[in-house]
N, C-alpha and C positions, 0 to 999 in steps of 0.2 A: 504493500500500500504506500510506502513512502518513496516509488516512482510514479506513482500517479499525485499523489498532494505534492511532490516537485516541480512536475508539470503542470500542473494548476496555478500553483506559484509562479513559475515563469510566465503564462499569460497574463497573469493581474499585476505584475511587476513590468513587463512589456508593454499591455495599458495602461496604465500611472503613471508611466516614464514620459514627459513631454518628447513630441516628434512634431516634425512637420508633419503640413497632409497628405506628402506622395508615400512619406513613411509609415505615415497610421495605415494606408491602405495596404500596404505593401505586408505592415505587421501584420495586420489581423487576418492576411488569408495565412500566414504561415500559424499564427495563436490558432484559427481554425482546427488547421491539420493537426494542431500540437492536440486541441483539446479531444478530435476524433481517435488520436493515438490513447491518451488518457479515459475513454469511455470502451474502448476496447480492451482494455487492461483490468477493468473494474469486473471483480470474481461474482458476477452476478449467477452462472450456475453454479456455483461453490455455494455461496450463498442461499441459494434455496433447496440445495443438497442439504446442507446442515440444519435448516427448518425443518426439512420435512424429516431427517434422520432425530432431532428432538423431538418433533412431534408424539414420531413410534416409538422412542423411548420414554416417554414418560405414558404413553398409552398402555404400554409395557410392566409399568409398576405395579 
């Protein structure tokens, strides 16, 4: 997870940084890909693996 909260950090560090406006456009397609890179990384079936594996464990008890 703290590839992904780094990568979040660089785009909101790269928006808050003053730029000109050919720069700002220029950043936010690459912030874009950064943050598409960072939503791909988020263990979303991990995630609902271990819901539903607490679920039947405590069903279990």
């Amino acid at each position: 997870m703290f590839i992904i909260s780094d990568l979040m950090k660089l785009c909101v560090s790269a928006i808050e940084d003053g730029f000109d406006s050919d720069a700002v456009v220029f950043s936010k397609i690459h912030i874009t890909h950064i943050l598409e890179i960072a939503i791909e990384l988020l263990p979303i079936d991990e995630a609902a693996f271990l819901d539903r594996s607490r679920e039947l464990f405590l069903e279990g008890r």
